[in-house]
Steps between C-alpha positions, in 0.01 A plus 500: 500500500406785699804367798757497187411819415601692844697264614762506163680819539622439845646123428641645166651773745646274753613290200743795357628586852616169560603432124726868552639295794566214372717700217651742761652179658621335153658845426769434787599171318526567177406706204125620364399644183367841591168424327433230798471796703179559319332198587314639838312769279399214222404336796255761618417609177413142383244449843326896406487374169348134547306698774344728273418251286277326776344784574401565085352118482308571803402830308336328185327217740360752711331724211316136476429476913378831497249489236303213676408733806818421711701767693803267592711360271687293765470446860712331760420439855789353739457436868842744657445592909187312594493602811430893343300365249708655258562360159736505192184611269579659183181569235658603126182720319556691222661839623739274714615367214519816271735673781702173510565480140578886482764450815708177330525753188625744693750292724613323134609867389644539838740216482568565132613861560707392841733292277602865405577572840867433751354271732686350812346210641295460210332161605401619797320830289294284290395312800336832654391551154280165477427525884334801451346391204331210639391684840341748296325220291334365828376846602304494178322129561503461874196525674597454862538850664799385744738295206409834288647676754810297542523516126496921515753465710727249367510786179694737660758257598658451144410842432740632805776297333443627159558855609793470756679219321471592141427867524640745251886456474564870526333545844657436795388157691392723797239710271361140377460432863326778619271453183387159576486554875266771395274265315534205758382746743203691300380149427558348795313741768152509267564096430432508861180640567347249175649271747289628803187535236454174386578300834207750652316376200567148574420556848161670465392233257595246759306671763172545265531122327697296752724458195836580519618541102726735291351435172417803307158379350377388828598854697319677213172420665607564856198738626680761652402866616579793268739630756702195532528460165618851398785407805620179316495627198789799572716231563489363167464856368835573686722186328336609127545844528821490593597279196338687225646756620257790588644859639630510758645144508656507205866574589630124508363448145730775396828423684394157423576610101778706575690225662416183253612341222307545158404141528353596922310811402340242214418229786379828695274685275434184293362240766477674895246761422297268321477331824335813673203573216435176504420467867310778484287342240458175632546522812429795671124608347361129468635474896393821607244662212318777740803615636631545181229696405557698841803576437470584102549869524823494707628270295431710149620823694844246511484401214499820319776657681690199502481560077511910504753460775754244288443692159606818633814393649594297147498833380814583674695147473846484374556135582340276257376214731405795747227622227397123355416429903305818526307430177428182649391587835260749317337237252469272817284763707286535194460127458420506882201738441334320264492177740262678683268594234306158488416515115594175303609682238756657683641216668582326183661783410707457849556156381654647166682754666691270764638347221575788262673709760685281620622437177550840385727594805716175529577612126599888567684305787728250241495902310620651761785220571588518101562875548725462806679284317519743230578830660674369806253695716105514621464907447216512266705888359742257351345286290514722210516415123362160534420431206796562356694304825292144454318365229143408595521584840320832446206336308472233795508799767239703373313186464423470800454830583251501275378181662509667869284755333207289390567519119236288251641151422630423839345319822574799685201740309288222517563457890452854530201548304328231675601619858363852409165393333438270769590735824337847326147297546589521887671796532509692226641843601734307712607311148548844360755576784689147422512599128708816611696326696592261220566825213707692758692125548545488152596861459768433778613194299545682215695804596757271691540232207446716186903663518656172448396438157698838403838668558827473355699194611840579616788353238753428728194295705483115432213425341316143508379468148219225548295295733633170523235200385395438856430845542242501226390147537399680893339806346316320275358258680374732709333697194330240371339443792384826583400514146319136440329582833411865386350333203328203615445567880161227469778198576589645879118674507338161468718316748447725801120610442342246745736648798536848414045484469519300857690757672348769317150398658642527858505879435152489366337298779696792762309783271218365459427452867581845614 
């Protein structure tokens, strides 16, 4: 089940660029309803959807797996390049699967809101769509440190398309161009030295074992000096940093915005960071745990101005997606932080909070593509009289505001609460600092979104008078989640305890041996 599950999306996605060729060709011939043109994005929604569903059965099976002692829910172990030794090895444990489940909700909502959208070549979009989606799915399960790294790569390819192919129709195809060169390039130099870092890893283990191997779980216990492993472990460092984004590499995640589509920033925001705190957690301090402990204070020092830094420029944002990617790239360098903190406590509260922001901002994303729809612009000074402009859009935007903010009821206080609780029994004055980092973000958040809900609404000014059914059917899917998780976060706390406490004990071992 496990090969179904990743492998799914990208047949589904090759199966609606071929069926929107097949109907391109018929359309020469004769005549085609216009709803026929629909049937690539039932296609991809139907494979997210079946998809998902794989991934829930695998859910309620594993709650069983897990309780008899077991950290893997599903293995599989195929024989790829023998002569490297390398392997097509993917292990499913229970935060694998928790990410997985939270990315095919978030690609569903993705290819539900794109039917909104003027595509061209529309196959060919939901094939970079499920591409990516799949890719992403392997990074989460593979344990083989060179496919992972074909796999990290292989994500920016659909992503390249997404922006220069279906960026925003009102920019010029040049702009989208020079915004995902931008990213291809950010990504692609610090790609290259985890390149460099894990063939020196493979090559020092063959030198110390006689065993040449790329396998993650095997290079864990490569004995290596304290030197050598601080080296190695910049180059990973270099690839995740560089895709959370911290300051001052955080310049392609903004053009990256500017230039999309509603439905790229949601791929964006919703599934490639994701990518980056994950590799962090699970692969970066169980590889290299006293070098992550070395380099703990540089990293916080980052990570706080990467938040400070990215709240106080939301302060002054007039474009809409501007400020939802600065809020983001704030909440991500105080997520960052608390991976370092090496209290379990806190890292199921990074488990909640990978899910809840991502979330939260794919939905002030579908927000912020409701009001450009509405007022014909992105300037925030604009969206006045809401309200009174479109029914139920106002109670759906401060929402998540509210949401972004940590209020009670949602998975996002309960993420946050965790995180803080956990990391102030490490660093507590240093928790302080992230908890003003966090009010001056929300203070920032506030002062920019707060005008919309008021003003008088021009008369002569066409108004949209309500959200269309898929429109609320997105919103609310989205808060019920947030909500059901904020209420009953034990479902995704159970599932990835046995991980989060394995890697958590990595930090330990480093502390307790200084």
């Amino acid at each position: 089940m496990l090969l179904s599950l990743v492998f799914l999306p990208v047949i589904g996605g090759f199966i609606s660029w071929l069926c929107h060729v097949f109907l391109l060709r018929i359309v020469r011939t004769s005549y085609l309803p216009s709803h026929w043109y629909k049937l690539p994005m039932v296609i991809a929604f139907i494979t997210i959807l079946i998809t998902l569903m794989l991934a829930l059965i695998l859910w309620l099976d594993g709650l069983t797996v897990l309780q008899q002692g077991n950290n893997w829910l599903e293995e599989v172990n195929i024989e790829w390049i023998p002569l490297l030794n390398i392997h097509f090895h993917l292990v499913l444990d229970g935060l694998s699967l928790v990410i997985i489940a939270s990315t095919l909700f978030i690609v569903l909502l993705t290819i539900v809101y794109s039917s909104k959208e003027s595509l061209n070549n529309f196959g060919l979009f939901y094939l970079c769509i499920l591409f990516m989606t799949s890719a992403i799915m392997m990074l989460f399960v593979i344990t083989d440190l060179f496919l992972m790294f074909f796999f990290w790569e292989a994500v920016a390819i659909p992503i390249y398309f997404i922006i220069s192919l279906w960026g925003r129709r009102d920019s010029s195809s040049q702009l989208r161009f020079n915004g995902a060169s931008k990213f291809l390039i950010y990504t692609q130099i610090s790609s290259l030295l985890m390149l460099i870092s894990i063939v020196s890893l493979a090559l020092i283990n063959w030198n110390l074992t006689g065993h040449w191997t790329f396998d993650y779980q095997v290079l864990t216990k490569t004995p290596i000096s304290s030197y050598t492993e601080f080296l190695l472990m910049l180059g990973f460092l270099a690839a995740f940093i560089v895709r959370i984004p911290f300051v001052p590499f955080h310049r392609w995640f903004i053009d990256a915005h500017i230039e999309s589509s509603t439905s790229g920033s949601m791929m964006i925001s919703g599934l490639l960071l994701t990518t980056a705190t994950f590799g962090l957690f699970r692969i970066v301090i169980p590889l290299f745990p006293n070098a992550s402990v070395m380099i703990m204070p540089l990293i916080l020092i980052l990570a706080l101005f990467t938040l400070v830094y990215a709240a106080l420029l939301a302060f002054n944002q007039t474009d809409i997606k501007k400020l939802i990617a600065y809020v983001h790239i704030a909440l991500m360098g105080y997520m960052t932080a608390i991976i370092y903190s090496g209290s379990v406590i806190a890292y199921q509260g990074i488990v909640i909070q990978m899910i809840a922001i991502n979330l939260v901002i794919v939905g002030m994303f579908i927000i912020s593509g409701l009001l450009v729809e509405c007022y014909s612009t992105r300037n925030i000074n604009q969206f006045t009289g809401l309200k009174q402009k479109v029914r139920y859009l106002s109670t759906f935007t401060l929402f998540f505001i509210l949401a972004i903010l940590g209020i009670p009821g949602t998975a996002n206080f309960v993420g946050n609460y965790m995180m803080l609780l956990g990391s102030y029994t490490s660093f507590s004055y240093y928790t302080i600092l992230l908890v003003i980092g966090l009010l001056l973000l929300s203070i920032s958040l506030i002062i920019r979104m707060q005008p919309i809900f008021y003003g008088v609404v021009e008369k002569n000014h066409s108004a949209k008078s309500h959200l269309s059914r898929k429109d609320i059917s997105l919103l609310t899917s989205i808060l019920m989640v947030l909500v059901f998780i904020g209420l009953y976060p034990q479902i995704v706390l159970d599932m990835s305890y046995s991980i989060v406490n394995q890697t958590q004990q990595y930090i330990t071992a480093e502390r307790a041996g200084e």
